[in-house]
N, C-alpha and C positions, 0 to 999 in steps of 0.2 A: 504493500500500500504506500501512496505518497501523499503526504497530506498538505495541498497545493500553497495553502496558506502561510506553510513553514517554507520553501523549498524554493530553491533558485529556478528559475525559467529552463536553463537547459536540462534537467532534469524530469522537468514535468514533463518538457519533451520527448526526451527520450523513452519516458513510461506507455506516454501514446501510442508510441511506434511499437511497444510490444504487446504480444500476444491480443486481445479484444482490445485494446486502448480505451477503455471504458471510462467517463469521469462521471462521479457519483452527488448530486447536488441536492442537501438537505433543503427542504422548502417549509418553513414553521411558520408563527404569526405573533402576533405582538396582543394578545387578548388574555383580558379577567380570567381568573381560575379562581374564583372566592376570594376570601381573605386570609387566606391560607396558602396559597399554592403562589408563583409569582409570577408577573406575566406572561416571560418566557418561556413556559413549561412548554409549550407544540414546538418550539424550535429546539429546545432540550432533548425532545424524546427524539424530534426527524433526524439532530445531529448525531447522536447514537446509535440508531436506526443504521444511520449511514455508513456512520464508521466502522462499524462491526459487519456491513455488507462491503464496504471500500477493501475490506483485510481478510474477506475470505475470496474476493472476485480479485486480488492485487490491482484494482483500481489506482484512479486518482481521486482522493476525496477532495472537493471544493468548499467555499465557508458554506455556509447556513445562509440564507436568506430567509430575516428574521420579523419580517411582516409578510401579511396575507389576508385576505378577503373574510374578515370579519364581522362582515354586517348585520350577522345575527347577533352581536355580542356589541355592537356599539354604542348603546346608550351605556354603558357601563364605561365610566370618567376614567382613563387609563390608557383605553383601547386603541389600538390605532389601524384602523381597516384601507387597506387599497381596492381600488376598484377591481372587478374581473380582470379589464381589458387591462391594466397595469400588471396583475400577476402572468395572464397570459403572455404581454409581449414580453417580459423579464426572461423568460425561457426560453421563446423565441429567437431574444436576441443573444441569449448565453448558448445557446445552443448552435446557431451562426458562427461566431464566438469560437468558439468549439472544433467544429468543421476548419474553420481556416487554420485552428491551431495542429489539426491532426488525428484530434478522437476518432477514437471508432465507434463511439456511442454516448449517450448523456440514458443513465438513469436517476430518475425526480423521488426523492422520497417525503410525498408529504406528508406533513405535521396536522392539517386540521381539517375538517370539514369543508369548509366554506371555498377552501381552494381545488375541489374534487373538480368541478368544470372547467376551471380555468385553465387549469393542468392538464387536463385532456385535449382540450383545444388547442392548447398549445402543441404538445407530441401529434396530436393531428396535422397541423398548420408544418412542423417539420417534415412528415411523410409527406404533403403534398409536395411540399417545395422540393425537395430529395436534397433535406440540407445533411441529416445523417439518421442512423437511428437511435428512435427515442421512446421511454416507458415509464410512464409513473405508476409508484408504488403506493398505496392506499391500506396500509397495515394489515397484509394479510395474512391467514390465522392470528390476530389477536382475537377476531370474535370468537373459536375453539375456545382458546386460554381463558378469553370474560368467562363463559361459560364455565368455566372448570375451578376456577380459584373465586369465583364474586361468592361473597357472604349477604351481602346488601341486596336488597332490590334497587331496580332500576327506576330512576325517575319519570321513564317513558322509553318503550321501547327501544331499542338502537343509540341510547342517550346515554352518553358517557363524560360529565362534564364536572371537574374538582369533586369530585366523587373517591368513589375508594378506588377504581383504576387508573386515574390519572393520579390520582395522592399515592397511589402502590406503587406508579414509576419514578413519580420526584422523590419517594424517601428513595430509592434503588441508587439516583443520580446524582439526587444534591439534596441531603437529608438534612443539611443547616440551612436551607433555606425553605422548610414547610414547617411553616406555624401551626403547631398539632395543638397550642392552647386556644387558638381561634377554632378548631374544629367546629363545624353544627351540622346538625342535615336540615336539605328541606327537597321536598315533595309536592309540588305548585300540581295546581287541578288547569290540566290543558285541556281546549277545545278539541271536538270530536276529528277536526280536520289537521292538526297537529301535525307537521310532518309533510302534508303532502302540498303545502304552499308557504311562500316566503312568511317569517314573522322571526321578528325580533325579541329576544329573550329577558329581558329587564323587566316589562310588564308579569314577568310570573314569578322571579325571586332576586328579590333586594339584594341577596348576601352576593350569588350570582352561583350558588351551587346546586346543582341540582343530583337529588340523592345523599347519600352518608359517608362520608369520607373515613370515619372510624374504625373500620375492619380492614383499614390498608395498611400493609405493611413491606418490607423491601424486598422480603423475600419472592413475594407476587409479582412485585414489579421487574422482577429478574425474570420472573419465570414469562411472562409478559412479553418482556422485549426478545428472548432466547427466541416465541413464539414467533413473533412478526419475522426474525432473521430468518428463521426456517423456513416459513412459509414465502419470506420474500426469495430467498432462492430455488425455494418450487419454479416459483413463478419465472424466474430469470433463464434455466436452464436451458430454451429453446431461444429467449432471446440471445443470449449469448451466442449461442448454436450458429445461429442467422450472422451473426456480426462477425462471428469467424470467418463462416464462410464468404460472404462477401467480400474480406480483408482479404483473404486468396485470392478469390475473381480475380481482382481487381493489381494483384501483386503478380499474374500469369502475362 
């Protein structure tokens, strides 16, 4: 692995030129997690995400891009949300970027919700152009893991927010920065359509938690993140596949 942010340019170079040339780009966000957790908890978890998939792919890991499309969390005073089409062309144009430098791929590991389209659009908008290839990563197998380590209920469905799984990955990461005396739960009563169209999260809990953060602990949040890297290299093993072989084509 080379981790782009420490490393002299001719080096990063050289890593491109070998084997997949893959560079690995945390994408997190700058949003609330209660009053307990700190803002940067999504770019926390995508920059670990990363690095522990940058050092089993011998990637190049790149920083964290440490805002993202939070607009469901913006009334919460803190928050700082970009637009889609800013996270979109961020990728876009890191990914250009990229290409000219010599990658032989950009894999996106996001960090939060609200950047799931933008992020697609974007790797899409690369395939058309044929600037290189490109995949975001959307934590998979952690839902197995919620499933298998949650003590708590869920605050709603598919809703994982300063709760015990996100509080199980920051004590994992950075255990002196989660204020376990502020702990509380809460459990807001949403409307029957929840989910299935835009709405902003502050009308349903003040503190900004949704669910119990009290059953988390670092050991879950190990077992958590171990989950996402597995399952992120499921997922990787044909892209890769692909990027090789095109690196040949293209090398005959």
């Amino acid at each position: 692995m080379i981790d782009a942010d420490r490393t002299p340019w001719p080096d990063v170079a050289a890593a491109f030129d070998r084997g997949a040339g893959l560079a690995v780009l945390p994408f997190g966000a700058f949003e609330q997690h209660g009053p307990h957790l700190p803002l940067g908890t999504d770019t926390a978890t995508a920059a670990e995400v990363a690095r522990r998939l940058a050092e089993r792919l011998d990637a190049v890991l790149l920083p964290p891009v440490h805002y993202g499309d939070t607009w469901n969390t913006a009334g919460y005073r803190g928050t700082l949300s970009l637009s889609s089409a800013t996270v979109t062309a961020i990728v876009v144009d890191l990914g250009r970027a990229l290409a000219r430098s010599g990658a032989g791929g950009l894999v996106v590991v996001n960090g939060d919700w609200g950047n799931r389209g933008p992020l697609y659009t974007a790797t899409r908008l690369l395939l058309d152009e044929g600037v290189l290839p490109a995949i975001t990563l959307d934590h998979p197998g952690m839902d197995a893991a919620i499933d298998e380590v949650r003590e708590s209920r869920p605050a709603a469905a598919g809703l994982a927010h300063a709760e015990e799984i996100e509080t199980s990955i920051m004590l994992r990461l950075a255990p002196d920065d989660v204020r376990t005396d502020r702990y509380g739960a809460c459990y807001p009563a949403f409307p029957s359509d929840f989910g299935t169209r835009p709405m902003q999260l502050h009308p349903f809990s003040p503190s900004g938690v949704f669910g119990d953060p009290s059953p988390a602990t670092a050991d879950k949040g190990e077992r958590l993140l171990d989950a996402t890297v597995e399952g992120s290299m499921a997922v990787l093993a044909d892209f890769v596949a692909d990027v090789l072989r095109g690196r040949a084509e293209e090398a005959r």
